[in-house]
Structure formats: C-alpha cells, structure tokens
C-alpha positions, 0 to 999 in steps of 0.5 A: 171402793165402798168404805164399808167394804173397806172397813170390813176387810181390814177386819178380817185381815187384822183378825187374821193376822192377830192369830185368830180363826174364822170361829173366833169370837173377836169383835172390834172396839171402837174406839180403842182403849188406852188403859192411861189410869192406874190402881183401883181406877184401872181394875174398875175399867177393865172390870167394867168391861167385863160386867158389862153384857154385850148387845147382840150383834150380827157385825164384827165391832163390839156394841155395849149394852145400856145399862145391861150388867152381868152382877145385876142380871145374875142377882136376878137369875138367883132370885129365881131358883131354888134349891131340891130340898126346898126354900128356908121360907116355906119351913119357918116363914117370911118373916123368920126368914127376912130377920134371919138375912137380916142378921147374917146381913150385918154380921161384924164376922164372916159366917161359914156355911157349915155353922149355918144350921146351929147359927140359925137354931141359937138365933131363932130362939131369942128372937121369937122363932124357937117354935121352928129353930130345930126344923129351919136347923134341919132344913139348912143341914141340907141346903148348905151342901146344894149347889143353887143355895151356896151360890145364894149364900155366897151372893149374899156376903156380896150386898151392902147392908143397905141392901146394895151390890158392892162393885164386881171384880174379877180374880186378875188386874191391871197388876196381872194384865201389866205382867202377862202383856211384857211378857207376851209376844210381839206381832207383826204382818202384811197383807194385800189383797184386791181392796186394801194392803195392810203393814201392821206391828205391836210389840205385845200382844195379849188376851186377856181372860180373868175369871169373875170374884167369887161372888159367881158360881157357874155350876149355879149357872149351868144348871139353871142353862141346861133345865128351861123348866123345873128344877131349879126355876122357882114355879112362881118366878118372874123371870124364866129361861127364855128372859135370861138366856134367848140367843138374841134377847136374855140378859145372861145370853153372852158374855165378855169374856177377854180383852185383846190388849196390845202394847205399841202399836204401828200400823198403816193401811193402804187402800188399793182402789181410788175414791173421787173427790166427792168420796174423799170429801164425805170421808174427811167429813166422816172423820173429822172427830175420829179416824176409821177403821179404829174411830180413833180421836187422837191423844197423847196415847193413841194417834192416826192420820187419813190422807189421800195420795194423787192418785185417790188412794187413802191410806190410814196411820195408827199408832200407840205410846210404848208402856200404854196397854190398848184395848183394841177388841173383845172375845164376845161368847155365846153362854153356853161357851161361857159356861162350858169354859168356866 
C-alpha cells in the first residue's frame, strides 16, 4: 500500500469520526500542538494562529504562510478605502491631517468618536489650521457615522506611537479555551476499511472559534468583499481587490477561523495491506524524527510509536498527556465564509 494513500485515508477517517462533513473545511496540523505554555504565553500561541493567514492548499494538511498575517494585510486593505463622504485630507489637507493623527496618536485618554468633530475644530485653531476647522468639523460630523472611517478610527487606537501595531488578540484565551475543553464532550470510534483500521479515543473534544479584538470591523470587510471597484476602493490605491481577495493569491482570501482542540488522546492505527522490507526501511528513515500520520516528535506531552508486525503490517500508537490541550487541526475558511459568519 502507497504510504501516501495511507496518510490520506487516515484522514478521512479521523475527519469523519470527529463528527465533521465531507464540506467541512478541517485541515490537518502537522505536528500537533501541545499548548504546554500558560498566561500571555498561551494567549499570544493560540492568537498566533489565528493571525496567521493559511497558504492555499489543495490537500488536507494546514500549510502557514510565511510571514502572511491577518492584522498587517488588514492595515493595508484599510489604507485603501475610503469612506462616501470623502477623506479629512482633500477638505483640510496633508499636512492639517499628518498632525491632526499625530495628536489623537499620542492622546494620554481615550477619544470617542462622537467628540471627534468639536475635538478637531478646538485643535485646528491654535495649531495653525483655523482657516479649516469648521469645515474639517463638518467633514467629520459626517464621517463618524460610516462604516469604512469607524473601522480606521478604530485601527487607528491599535498603533503604537511610534507608529507600530500593538500584537493581535482575539475576545477568548486559553481561560476560555481551558473551560469549553472540560466541558466538551469525549469521542471515540473505529474504523476498517480495504487499506487501514483505526481504534481512536479523546476524553474532550473541542472547536475552538474566538472572534478577532475590536481592532477588526467585518462590516468594513464585507463591504470592501462585495464592491471589486468603486465605493469604497480609494481610486489611486495600490492595492485592489484582486491583491486582497483572489481565491488562490489575495492576502485576505481565507482564514483560520477555529482550532480543533482535544484533551488525552489515544489512538492506534493498523495497517491492513503489508509493506516489503524495502517499504519498511524508507518508512523508519522517514520517521526517524517524527511519526506519520501526525509527524509527531515525541515529548513528555505528545507521543507515538511505528512498528511492524510479522507479517509487514504497520501499525501507529498516538497519545497525549491528560490536562494538556493539543492542537491537532484548523477550520480553514474561504473569506466569503468568513465574512458571512462574522
């Protein structure tokens, strides 16, 4: 039996046995992760995965980007729409405007949208623009009820003052991933087929969907999915829709959008067809460092085992520590599904 085919079919059967359709949008991680951190520490892993913006993949196993992150491209997709009522800038001005963000940048208190137009009118006077305070005032008496400019306002409290992004977070943890896994429920099953049996148990099993900080606006997002030109792609930007959300090359084209989390897990895999000695020989060479299906390097959270019966049948031990969460797949979305779930 190929040992791709094998791979493959103890996909679809832990998919399966896991409670998931054939449309489900599982995708494998290998390795699995073993959430053996705490605190921050833990929040910023399961956060990092969630930033991170999966390459397009056409198999079952989760591939991450390379540098591709959700906040970074989102900033950029910002930076190309504008609201109707026009931007701050062609009203009062590059330069009013670079202070003006300047200003609300380094604010000591947090400034609500709503005093934004009397903010900028008392600013603009004794800073050298009072010849377009009233006018940038009515300009932002309108933008501040707009969907594109509350989405950029609101982005704009995530920077740094020096202009950086301060790290992503999503509304839920590891607190809250701790609590839903105790109290989700356990799984177990078997399955035989022509190419490989499969006897697999995990006390909790969880799937795991926090929603992204407030630093996202996905009615922002959606509009800017639903209109490839036009309202409300700036003319003039560098970016476009095809740059951002191409099936196979935007940088905002899908998403991770839940982890599949599982606590002590056991399972052992049987091969039914018989491999020759040469077979078994590339495969211990294969997995000297690391156990297929899962690619596992064994740890004092996460272990497996390959041998060989007699008779040329492999079979596969996998299991985990109790009390550890593993990270053993993703639910990797098409962004118009992301959009419509959020």
């Amino acid at each position: 039996m190929d040992f791709t085919d094998f791979q493959d079919n103890f996909f679809i059967a832990l998919k399966t046995g896991l409670g998931f359709n054939k449309t489900d949008y599982f995708q494998l991680l290998r390795p699995p992760c073993p959430i053996a951190v705490s605190g921050n520490k833990a929040d910023q892993l399961l956060w990092d995965y969630f930033n991170n913006i999966p390459s397009h993949s056409t198999s079952h196993q989760y591939i991450a980007s390379n540098g591709c992150q959700f906040l970074n491209n989102y900033a950029g997709l910002l930076s190309s729409l504008t609201p109707p009522s026009g931007d701050l800038e062609a009203v009062v001005g590059k330069e009013c405007v670079e202070k003006w963000n300047n200003y609300l940048l380094h604010s000591p208190v947090a400034i609500t949208l709503e005093a934004l137009p009397s903010l900028f009118q008392g600013w603009a006077k004794p800073n050298g623009f009072s010849s377009v305070a009233l006018q940038g005032k009515a300009v932002l008496e309108k933008l501040v009820n707009e969907t594109i400019f509350i989405a950029q306002r609101k982005f704009q409290l995530y920077r740094n003052p020096d202009g950086t992004y301060k790290n992503p977070y999503w509304e839920s943890g590891i607190s809250e991933l701790r609590k839903q896994l105790g109290n989700s429920l356990a799984k177990s099953f078997k399955m035989n087929d022509l190419s490989l049996t499969i006897d697999a148990s995990f006390k909790n099993v969880l799937i795991f969907t926090p929603k992204p900080g407030h630093w996202y606006n996905p009615k922002a997002m959606a509009l800017a999915y639903k209109n490839k030109s036009g309202y409300p792609w700036r003319p003039n930007s560098s970016i476009r829709w095809d740059d951002t959300f191409d099936p196979v090359n935007g940088n905002l084209a899908r998403f991770a959008t839940s982890l599949i989390v599982v606590n002590r897990m056991d399972i052992l895999v049987t091969s039914q067809g018989a491999y020759t000695k040469t077979e078994q020989d590339q495969i211990r060479t294969n997995s000297a460092k690391s156990v297929c299906p899962f690619n596992i390097s064994s740890s004092e959270h996460l272990g497996s085992d390959l041998k060989f019966t007699g008779d040329g049948r492999m079979t596969i031990t996998i299991s985990s520590r109790q009390g550890t969460p593993i990270i053993i797949g993703m639910m990797v979305k098409p962004v118009d599904s992301f959009i419509a779930e959020k």
